[in-house]
N, C-alpha and C positions, 0 to 999 in steps of 0.2 A: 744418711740423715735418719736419725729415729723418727717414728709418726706411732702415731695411735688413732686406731678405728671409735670410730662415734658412729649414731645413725643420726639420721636428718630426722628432723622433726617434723619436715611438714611432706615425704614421702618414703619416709621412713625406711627409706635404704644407707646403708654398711658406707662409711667413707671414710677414706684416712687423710688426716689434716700432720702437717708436722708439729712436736712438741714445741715449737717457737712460737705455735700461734694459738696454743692452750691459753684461756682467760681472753679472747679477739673473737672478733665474728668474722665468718668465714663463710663463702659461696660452696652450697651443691653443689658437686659437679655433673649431680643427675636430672635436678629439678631445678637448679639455679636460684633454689633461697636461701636467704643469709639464715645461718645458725650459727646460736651462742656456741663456741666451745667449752667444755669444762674450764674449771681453773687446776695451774700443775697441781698434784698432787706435796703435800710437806717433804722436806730431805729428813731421811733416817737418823734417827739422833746414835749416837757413838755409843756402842755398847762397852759396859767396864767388867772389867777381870782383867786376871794376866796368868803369866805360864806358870803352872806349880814345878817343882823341879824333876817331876816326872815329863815333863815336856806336854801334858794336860794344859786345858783352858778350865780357868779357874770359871764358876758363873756364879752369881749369887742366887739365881733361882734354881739352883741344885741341891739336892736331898741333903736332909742332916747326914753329918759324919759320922761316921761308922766309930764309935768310942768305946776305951775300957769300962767306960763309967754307967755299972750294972745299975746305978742306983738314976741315972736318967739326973740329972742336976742339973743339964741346961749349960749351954755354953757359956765359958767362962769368960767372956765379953760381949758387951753391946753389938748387936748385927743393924747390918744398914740397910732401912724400911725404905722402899720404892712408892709410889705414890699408886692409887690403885687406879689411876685414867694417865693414858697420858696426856700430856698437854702438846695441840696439833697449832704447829706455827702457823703462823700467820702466812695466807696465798702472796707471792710476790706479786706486785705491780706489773702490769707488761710497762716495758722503753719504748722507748723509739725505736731503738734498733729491732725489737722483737718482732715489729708489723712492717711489711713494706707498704706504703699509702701510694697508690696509683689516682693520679689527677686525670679527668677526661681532656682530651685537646681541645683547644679552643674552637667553640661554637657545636662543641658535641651536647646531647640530651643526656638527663639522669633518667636511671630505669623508673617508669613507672609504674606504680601500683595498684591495682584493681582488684576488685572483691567477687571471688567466684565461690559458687555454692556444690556445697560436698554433699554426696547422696543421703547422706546423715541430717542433712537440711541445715548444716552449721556456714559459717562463714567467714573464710579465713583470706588474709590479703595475700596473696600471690604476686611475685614481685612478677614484670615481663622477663625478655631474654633478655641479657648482657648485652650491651655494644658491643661493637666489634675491637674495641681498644682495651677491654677489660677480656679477664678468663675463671675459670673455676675457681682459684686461689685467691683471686683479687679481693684485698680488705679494706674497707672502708674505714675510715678516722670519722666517727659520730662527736657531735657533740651534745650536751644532756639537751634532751626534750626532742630529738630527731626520730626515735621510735614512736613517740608520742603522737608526732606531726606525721610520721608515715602511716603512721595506724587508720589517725582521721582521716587522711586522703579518700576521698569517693569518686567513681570511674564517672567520666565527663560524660553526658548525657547530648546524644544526639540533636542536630537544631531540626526543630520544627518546620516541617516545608508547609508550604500553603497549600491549602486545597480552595482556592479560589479556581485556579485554571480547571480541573476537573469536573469542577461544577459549571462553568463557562460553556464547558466541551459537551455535556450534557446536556445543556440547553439550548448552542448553536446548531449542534451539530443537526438533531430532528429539523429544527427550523430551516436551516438550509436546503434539507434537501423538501422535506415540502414544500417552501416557496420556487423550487425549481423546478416541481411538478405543476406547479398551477400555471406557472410562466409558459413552459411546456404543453400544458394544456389550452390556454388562451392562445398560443400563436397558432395551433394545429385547429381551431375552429372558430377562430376569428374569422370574419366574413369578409371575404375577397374582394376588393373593388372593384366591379365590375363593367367595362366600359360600354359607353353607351352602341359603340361598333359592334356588339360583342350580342346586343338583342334588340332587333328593329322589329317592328313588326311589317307584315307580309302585307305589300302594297297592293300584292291582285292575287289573294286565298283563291279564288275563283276564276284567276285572269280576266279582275275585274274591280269596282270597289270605287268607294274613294280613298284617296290618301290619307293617311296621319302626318300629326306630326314631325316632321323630318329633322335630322339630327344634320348636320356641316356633311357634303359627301367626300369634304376631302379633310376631315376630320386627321388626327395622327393617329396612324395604326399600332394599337398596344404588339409587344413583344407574342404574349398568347397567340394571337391571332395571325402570328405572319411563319411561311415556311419555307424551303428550297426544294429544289428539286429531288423528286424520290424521296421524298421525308416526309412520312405521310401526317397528318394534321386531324383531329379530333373536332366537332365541336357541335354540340347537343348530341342526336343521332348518327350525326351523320360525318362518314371517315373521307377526309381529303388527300389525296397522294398527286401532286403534279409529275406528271412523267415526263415531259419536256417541253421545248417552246422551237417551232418548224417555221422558216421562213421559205415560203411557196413559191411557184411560177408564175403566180398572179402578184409579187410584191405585194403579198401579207403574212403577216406574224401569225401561226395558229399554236392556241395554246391547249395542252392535252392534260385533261382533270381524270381522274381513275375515281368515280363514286362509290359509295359501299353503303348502305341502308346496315347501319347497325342495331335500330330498335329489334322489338318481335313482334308486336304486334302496328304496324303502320306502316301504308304504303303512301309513298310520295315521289313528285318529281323535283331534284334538289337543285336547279336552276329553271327561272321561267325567261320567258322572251323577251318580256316587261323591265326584267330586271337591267337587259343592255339598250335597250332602245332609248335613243335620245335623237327629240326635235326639238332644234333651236328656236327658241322664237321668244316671245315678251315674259312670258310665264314660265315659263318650262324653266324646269330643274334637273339640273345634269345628274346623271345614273352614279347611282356607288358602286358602278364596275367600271374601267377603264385602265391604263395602259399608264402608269406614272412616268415619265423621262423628263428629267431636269428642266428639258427645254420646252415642252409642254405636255398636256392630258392627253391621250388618246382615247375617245369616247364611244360609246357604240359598240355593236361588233353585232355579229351574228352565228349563234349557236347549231350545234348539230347534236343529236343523241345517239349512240351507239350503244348496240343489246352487248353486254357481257365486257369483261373487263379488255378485251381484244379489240372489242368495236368491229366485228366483222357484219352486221346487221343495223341499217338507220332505223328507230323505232320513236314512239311518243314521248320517252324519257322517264315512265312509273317505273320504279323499281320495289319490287317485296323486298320481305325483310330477310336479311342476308343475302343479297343479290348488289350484282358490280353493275356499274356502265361507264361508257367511254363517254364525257364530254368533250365535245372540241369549242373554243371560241375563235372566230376570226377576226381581224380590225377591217374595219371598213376599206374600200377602194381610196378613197378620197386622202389616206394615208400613206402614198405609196413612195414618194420621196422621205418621208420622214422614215419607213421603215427602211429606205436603204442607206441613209444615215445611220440608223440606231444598229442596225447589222456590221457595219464596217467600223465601230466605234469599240470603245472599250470601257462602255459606263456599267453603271448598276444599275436596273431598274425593278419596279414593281408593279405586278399583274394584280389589280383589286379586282375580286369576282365576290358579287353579291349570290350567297346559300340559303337555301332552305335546312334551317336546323332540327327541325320537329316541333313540339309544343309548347306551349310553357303557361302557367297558370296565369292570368290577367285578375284579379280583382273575384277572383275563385271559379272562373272560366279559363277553357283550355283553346287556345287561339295559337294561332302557325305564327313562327318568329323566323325571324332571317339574322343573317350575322357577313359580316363579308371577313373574308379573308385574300390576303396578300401574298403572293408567289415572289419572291425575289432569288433574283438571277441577274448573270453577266451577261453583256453582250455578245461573250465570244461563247457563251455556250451556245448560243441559235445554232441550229442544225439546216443546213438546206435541203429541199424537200428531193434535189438529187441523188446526197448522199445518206440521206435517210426514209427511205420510201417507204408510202406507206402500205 
């Protein structure tokens, strides 16, 4: 197949198209844009002479002949005058046959064209890559005004996102997290409810006085305020650790408090006598220590002090600050069938012992407060004072 080298126009590299597709537009096979091919070049028109009988080609543009004729007279006929251009025929038409016309298959895209800008700052349409059903050679059948239409073609312009949500995030987001500092900050120094079990004040400062006030002594014990065994318990100054509950040889329940003076500067004794003593009669109001069991109060008792966390020494019960002592409480005599019920049982109960907490401001004075706290335990933990001597 003869071809001839063109270069592309729009990258200007060397390509050869075959002469069928001279006067056709025709795909790069480097850059992929269509370029015009030349149109064929005119067919040679027939050159006239013929053979002299020297077996020479006669030409009319060949030098005068060599003649006798000294005196130059000129040929002795008309010679035949050529035209001084010639006349270039006219480009042939491309056929049908000349272009092959490749159709895309149904539901494929036509390349499209966009405008990219050359270092030159010019701007020239750049077709994209070819489908995959088209090749380098693939020609297109145009009809007039289709260069026109591709030339206007302008590359489709991005859609516009919203910047609403950005500006939203901007402004929730700070909000967010400071309202969840302030939230944070109001639940951590919000002011605790504070139950009224929780700050009595001290009915005998002096083991002595008259009374205040008094709150229900069988009041509901807050969560705060209640512990188990060997768990020790906080509350004002002063540290509560119940070590266990002893049922004795005399048929009584003794319960073992482990005290701890945590202030630094205050000496106190962190139960008084006052606190369990209870006389029945018209007036009298039952003690906020006793002995809870489903089936009734157990009231009263009588306390012991012990020097040092071991209770190896009975003493008055002051403790300095940072100093232990062994309380004991016992239930009365008068309780001795109910505590061998409550021993041979499998209930839960709770030991209320009225504390000395330390001080606490009244009305911009500093007055002794009390608080009770609850011991709860099973019945099967009691210990008998056999098998746990003391």
């Amino acid at each position: 197949m003869e071809t001839v080298q063109i270069k592309c126009g729009s990258c200007n590299r060397v390509m050869a198209i075959s002469v069928e597709h001279l006067g056709s537009q025709v795909h790069c096979p480097h850059c992929e844009a269509i370029v015009q091919a030349p149109p064929r070049p005119p067919s040679k028109a027939p050159e006239i002479g013929g053979d002299n009988d020297n077996g020479e080609t006669e030409s009319i543009f060949a030098g005068p002949e060599v003649t006798d004729d000294i005196f130059n007279s000129g040929p002795s006929g008309p010679l035949v005058e050529m035209p001084l251009e010639r006349i270039a025929a006219p480009p042939p038409q491309p056929r049908e046959s000349d272009a092959t016309v490749y159709a895309p298959p149904p539901g494929a895209k036509e390349p499209v064209f966009f405008e990219e800008k050359r270092k030159d700052e010019s701007t020239q349409a750049i077709p994209a890559r070819a489908p995959a059903w088209t090749d380098a050679s693939t020609v297109y059948e145009e009809s007039p005004g289709d260069n026109a239409s591709l030339a206007a073609l302008q590359p489709r312009r991005p859609e516009r996102k919203s910047a609403l949500a950005p500006i939203l995030l901007i402004f929730l987001v700070p909000y967010a997290i400071l309202a969840t500092l302030v939230i944070a900050y109001l639940l951590m120094n919000q002011a605790r409810v504070i139950n009224p079990l929780e700050i009595l004040p001290d009915p005998k400062p002096k083991d002595g006085g008259p009374r205040t006030t008094r709150v229900a002594h069988d009041s509901i014990l807050p969560g705060q305020l209640k512990t188990n065994l060997n768990l020790p318990l906080q509350i004002g100054i002063l540290q509560v650790t119940p070590v266990k509950v002893q049922w004795n040889s005399d048929d009584q329940l003794v319960l073992h408090l482990k005290m701890k003076n945590m202030s630094k500067d205050v000496v106190f004794n962190p139960i008084s006598y006052e606190f369990l003593k209870f006389a029945p009669g018209v007036n009298a109001s039952p003690p906020y220590s006793y002995l809870d069991w489903k089936e009734k109060k157990l009231y009263g008792g009588d306390p012991e002090w012990l020097r040092g966390p071991e209770g190896k020494e009975i003493f008055g019960g002051d403790i300095e600050p940072g100093q232990e002592e062994l309380i004991r409480i016992y239930t009365v005599s008068k309780y001795k069938n109910d505590v061998k019920r409550i021993a041979a049982s499998n209930e839960t109960l709770v030991w209320r012992v009225q504390v000395r907490r330390g001080f606490v401001e009244v009305r911009g004075n500093q007055v002794s407060a009390t608080a009770v706290v609850g011991v709860e335990f099973n019945a099967k933990a009691i210990e008998k004072e056999s098998q746990a001597p003391l």
